[in-house]
ChimeraX commands (.cxc) that place a marker at each C-alpha (Angstrom):
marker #1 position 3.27,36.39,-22.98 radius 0.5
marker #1 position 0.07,34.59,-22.64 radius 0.5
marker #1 position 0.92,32.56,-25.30 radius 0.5
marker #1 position 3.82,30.92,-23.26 radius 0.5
marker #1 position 1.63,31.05,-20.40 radius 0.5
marker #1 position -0.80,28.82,-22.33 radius 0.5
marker #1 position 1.70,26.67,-23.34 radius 0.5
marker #1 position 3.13,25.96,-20.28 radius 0.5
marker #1 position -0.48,25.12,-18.36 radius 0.5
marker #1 position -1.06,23.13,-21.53 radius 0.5
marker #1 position 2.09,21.39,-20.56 radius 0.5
marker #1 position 1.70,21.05,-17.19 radius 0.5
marker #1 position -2.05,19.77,-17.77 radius 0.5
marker #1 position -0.37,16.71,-20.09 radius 0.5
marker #1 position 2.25,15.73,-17.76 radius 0.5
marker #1 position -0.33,14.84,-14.95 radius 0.5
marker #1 position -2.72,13.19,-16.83 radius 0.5
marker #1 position -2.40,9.62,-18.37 radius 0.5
marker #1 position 0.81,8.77,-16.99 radius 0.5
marker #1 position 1.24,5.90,-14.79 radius 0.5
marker #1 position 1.15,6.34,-11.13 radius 0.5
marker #1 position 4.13,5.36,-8.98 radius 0.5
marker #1 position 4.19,1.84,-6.54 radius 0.5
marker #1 position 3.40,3.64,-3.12 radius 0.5
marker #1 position 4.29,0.43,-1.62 radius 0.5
marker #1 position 4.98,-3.05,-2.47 radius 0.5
marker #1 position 4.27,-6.07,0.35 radius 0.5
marker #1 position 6.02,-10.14,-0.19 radius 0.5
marker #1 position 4.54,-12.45,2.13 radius 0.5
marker #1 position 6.47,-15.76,2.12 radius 0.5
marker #1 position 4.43,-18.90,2.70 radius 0.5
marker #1 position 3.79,-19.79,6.73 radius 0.5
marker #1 position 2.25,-22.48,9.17 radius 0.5
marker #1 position -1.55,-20.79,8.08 radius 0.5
marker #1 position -0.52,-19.37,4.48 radius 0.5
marker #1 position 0.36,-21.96,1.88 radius 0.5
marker #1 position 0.66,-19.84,-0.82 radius 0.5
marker #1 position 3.18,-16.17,-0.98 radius 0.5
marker #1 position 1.59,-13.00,-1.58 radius 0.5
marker #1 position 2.68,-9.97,-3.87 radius 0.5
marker #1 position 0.57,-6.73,-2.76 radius 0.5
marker #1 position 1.54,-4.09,-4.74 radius 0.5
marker #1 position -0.23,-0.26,-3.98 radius 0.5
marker #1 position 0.03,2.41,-6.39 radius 0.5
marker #1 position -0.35,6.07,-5.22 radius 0.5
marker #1 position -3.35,6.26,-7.77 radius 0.5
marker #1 position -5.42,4.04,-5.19 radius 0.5
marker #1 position -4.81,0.84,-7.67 radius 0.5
marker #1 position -3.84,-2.00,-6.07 radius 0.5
marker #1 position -3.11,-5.79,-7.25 radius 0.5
marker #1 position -2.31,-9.07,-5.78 radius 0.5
marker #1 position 0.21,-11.55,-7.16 radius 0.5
marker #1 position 0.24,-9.82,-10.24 radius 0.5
marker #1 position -3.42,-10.07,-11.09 radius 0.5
marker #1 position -5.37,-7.09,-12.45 radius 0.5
marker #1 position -5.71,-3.49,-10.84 radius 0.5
marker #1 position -8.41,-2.80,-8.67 radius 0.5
marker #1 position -9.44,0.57,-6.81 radius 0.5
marker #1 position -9.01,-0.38,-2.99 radius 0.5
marker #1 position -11.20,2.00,-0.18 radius 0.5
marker #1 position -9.67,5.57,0.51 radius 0.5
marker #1 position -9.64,3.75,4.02 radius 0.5
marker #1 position -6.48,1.14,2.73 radius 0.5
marker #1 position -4.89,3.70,0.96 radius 0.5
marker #1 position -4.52,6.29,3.68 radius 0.5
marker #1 position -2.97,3.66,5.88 radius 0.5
marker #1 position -0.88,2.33,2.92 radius 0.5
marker #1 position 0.28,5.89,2.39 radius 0.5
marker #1 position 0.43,6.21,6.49 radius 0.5
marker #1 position 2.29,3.53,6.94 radius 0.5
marker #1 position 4.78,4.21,3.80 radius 0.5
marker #1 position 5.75,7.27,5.22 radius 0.5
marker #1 position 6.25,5.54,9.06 radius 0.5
marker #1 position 8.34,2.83,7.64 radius 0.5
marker #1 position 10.39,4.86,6.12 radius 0.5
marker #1 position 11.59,7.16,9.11 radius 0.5
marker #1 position 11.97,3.79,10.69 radius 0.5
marker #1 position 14.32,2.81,7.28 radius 0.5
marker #1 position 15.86,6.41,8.00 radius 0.5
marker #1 position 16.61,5.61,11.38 radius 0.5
marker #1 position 18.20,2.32,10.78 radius 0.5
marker #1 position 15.73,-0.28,12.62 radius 0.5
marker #1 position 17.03,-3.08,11.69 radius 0.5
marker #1 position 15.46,-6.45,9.48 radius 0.5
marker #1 position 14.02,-8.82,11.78 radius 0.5
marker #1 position 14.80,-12.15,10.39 radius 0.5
marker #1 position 12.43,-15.08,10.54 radius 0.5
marker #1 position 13.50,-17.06,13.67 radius 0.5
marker #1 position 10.98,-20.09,13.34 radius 0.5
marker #1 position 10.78,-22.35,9.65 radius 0.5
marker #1 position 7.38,-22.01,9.56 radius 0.5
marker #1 position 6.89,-17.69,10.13 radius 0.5
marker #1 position 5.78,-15.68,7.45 radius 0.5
marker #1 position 8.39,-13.24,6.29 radius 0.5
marker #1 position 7.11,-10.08,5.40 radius 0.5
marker #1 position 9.23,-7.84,2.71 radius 0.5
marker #1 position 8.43,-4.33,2.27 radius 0.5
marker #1 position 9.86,-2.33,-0.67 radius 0.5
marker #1 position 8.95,1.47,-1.56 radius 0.5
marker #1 position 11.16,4.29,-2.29 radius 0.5
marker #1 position 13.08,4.64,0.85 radius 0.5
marker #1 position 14.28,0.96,1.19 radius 0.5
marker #1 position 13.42,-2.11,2.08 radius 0.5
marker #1 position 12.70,-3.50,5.68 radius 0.5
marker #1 position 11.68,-7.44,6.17 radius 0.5
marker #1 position 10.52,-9.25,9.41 radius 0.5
marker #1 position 8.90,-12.15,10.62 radius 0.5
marker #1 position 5.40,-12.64,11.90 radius 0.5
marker #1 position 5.42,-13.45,15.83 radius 0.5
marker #1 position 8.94,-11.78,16.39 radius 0.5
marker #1 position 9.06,-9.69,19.59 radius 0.5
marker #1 position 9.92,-5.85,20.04 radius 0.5
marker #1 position 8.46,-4.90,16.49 radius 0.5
marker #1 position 7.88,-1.40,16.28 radius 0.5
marker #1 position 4.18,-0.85,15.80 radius 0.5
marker #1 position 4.10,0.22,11.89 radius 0.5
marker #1 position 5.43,-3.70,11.89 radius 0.5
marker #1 position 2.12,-5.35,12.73 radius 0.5
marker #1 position 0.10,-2.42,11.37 radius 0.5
marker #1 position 1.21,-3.63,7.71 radius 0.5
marker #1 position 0.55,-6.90,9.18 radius 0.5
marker #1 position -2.78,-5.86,9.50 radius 0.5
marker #1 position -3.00,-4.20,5.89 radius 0.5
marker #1 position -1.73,-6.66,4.16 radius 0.5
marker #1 position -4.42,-9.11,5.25 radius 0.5
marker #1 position -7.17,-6.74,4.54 radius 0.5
marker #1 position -5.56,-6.24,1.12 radius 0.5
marker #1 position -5.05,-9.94,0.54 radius 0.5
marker #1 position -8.81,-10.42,1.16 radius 0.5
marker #1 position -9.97,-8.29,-0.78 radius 0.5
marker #1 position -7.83,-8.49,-3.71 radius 0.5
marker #1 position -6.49,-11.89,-3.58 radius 0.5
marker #1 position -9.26,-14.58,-3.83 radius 0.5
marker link #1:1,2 radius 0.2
marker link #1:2,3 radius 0.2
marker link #1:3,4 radius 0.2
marker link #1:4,5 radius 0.2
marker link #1:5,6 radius 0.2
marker link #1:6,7 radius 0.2
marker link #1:7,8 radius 0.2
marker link #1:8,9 radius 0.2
marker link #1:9,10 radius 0.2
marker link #1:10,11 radius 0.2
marker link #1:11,12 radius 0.2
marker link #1:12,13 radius 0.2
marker link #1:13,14 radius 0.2
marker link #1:14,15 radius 0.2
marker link #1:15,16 radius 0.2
marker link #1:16,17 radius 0.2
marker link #1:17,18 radius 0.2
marker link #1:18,19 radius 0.2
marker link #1:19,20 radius 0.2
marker link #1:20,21 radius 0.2
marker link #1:21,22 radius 0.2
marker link #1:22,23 radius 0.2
marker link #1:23,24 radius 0.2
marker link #1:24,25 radius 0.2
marker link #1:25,26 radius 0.2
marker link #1:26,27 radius 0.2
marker link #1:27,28 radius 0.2
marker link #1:28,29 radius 0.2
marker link #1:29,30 radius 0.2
marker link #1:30,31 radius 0.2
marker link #1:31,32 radius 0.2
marker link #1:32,33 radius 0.2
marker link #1:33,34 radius 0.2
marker link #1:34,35 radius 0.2
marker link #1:35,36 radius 0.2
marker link #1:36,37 radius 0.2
marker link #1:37,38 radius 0.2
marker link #1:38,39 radius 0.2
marker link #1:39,40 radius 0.2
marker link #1:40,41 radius 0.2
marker link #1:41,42 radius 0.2
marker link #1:42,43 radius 0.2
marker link #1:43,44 radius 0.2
marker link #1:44,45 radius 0.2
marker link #1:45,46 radius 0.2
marker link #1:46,47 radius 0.2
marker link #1:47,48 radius 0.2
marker link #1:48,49 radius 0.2
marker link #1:49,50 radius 0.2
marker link #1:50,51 radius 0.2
marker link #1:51,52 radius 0.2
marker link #1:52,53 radius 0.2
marker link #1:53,54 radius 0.2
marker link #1:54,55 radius 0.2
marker link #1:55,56 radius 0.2
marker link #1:56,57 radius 0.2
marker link #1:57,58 radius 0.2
marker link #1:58,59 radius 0.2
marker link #1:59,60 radius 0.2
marker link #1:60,61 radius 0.2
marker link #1:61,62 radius 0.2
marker link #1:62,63 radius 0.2
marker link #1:63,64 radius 0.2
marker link #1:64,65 radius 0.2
marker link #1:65,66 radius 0.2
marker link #1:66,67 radius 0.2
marker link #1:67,68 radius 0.2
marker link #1:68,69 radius 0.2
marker link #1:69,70 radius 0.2
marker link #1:70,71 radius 0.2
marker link #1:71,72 radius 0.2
marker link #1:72,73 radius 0.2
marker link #1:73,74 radius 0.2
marker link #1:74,75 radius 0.2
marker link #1:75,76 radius 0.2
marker link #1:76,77 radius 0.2
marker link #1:77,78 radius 0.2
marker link #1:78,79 radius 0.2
marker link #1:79,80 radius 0.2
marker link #1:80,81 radius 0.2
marker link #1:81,82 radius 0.2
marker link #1:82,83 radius 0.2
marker link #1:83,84 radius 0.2
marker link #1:84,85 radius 0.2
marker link #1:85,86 radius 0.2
marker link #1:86,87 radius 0.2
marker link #1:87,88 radius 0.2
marker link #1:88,89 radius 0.2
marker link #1:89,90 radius 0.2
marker link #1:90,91 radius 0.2
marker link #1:91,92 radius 0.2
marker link #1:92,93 radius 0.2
marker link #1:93,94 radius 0.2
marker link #1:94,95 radius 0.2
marker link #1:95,96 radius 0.2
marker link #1:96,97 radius 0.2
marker link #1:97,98 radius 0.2
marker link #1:98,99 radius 0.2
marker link #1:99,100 radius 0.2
marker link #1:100,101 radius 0.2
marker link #1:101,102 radius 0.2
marker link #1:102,103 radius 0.2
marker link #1:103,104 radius 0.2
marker link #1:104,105 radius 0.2
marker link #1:105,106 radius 0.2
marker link #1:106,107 radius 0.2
marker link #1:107,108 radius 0.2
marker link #1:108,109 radius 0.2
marker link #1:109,110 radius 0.2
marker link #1:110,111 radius 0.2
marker link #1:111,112 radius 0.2
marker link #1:112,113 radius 0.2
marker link #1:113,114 radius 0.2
marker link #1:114,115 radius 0.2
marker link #1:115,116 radius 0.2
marker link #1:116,117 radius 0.2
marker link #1:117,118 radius 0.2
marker link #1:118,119 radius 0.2
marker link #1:119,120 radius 0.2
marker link #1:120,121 radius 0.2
marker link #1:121,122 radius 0.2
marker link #1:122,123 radius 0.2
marker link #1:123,124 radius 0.2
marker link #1:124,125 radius 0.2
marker link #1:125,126 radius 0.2
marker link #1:126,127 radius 0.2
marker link #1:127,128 radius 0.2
marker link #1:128,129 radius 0.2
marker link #1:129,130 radius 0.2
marker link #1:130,131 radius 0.2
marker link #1:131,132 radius 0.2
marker link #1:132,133 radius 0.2
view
């Protein structure tokens, strides 16, 4: 009995250590009027984050409770069926958030956003400066 015990913890143990971490969120920011370039945030739920596909940093338990905050928000607002905001302007950013529960998009400077909207506004540009240079 303790033998199966053992071999079970033992198993347990393996399976959550060394694996890779799942995307907690992923953030596409098209090119705008003050942004010449797009952006690729990507978040893991490890707190490893990169930018455009560059190498994996550790972000600030700050950024990854809101990324994890905000991942949850945006997807009861994916549950609830808020609808994308397209870009109405040529020269808006488009933002494009994937994670598990879906994807939601919007434009920078639309009206009537629900809050989580500018709040990974908000993320994404403390994420691009500190990851992105």
């Amino acid at each position: 009995m303790r033998l199966i015990a053992a071999i079970v913890l033992a198993g347990l143990l393996a399976a959550g250590c060394g694996g890779e971490s799942g995307d907690l969120i992923a953030i596409k920011v098209s090119p705008g009027a003050t942004q010449t370039q797009p952006l690729d945030i990507v978040v893991a739920s490890d707190g490893r984050a990169t930018c455009n596909d560059g190498e994996s940093e550790m972000i600030p338990s700050e950024l990854l409770i809101e990324a994890r905050e905000l991942e949850r928000q945006l997807g009861d607002l994916i549950e609830e069926g808020v609808p994308d905001f397209p870009p109405t302007g040529a020269r808006q950013r488009e933002y494009v958030v994937r994670m598990k529960a879906g994807t939601i998009r919007w434009s920078e400077q639309e009206h009537g956003l629900p809050r989580e909207l500018p709040r990974t506004q908000l993320l994404t540009l403390r994420l691009d400066r500190l990851l992105c240079r």
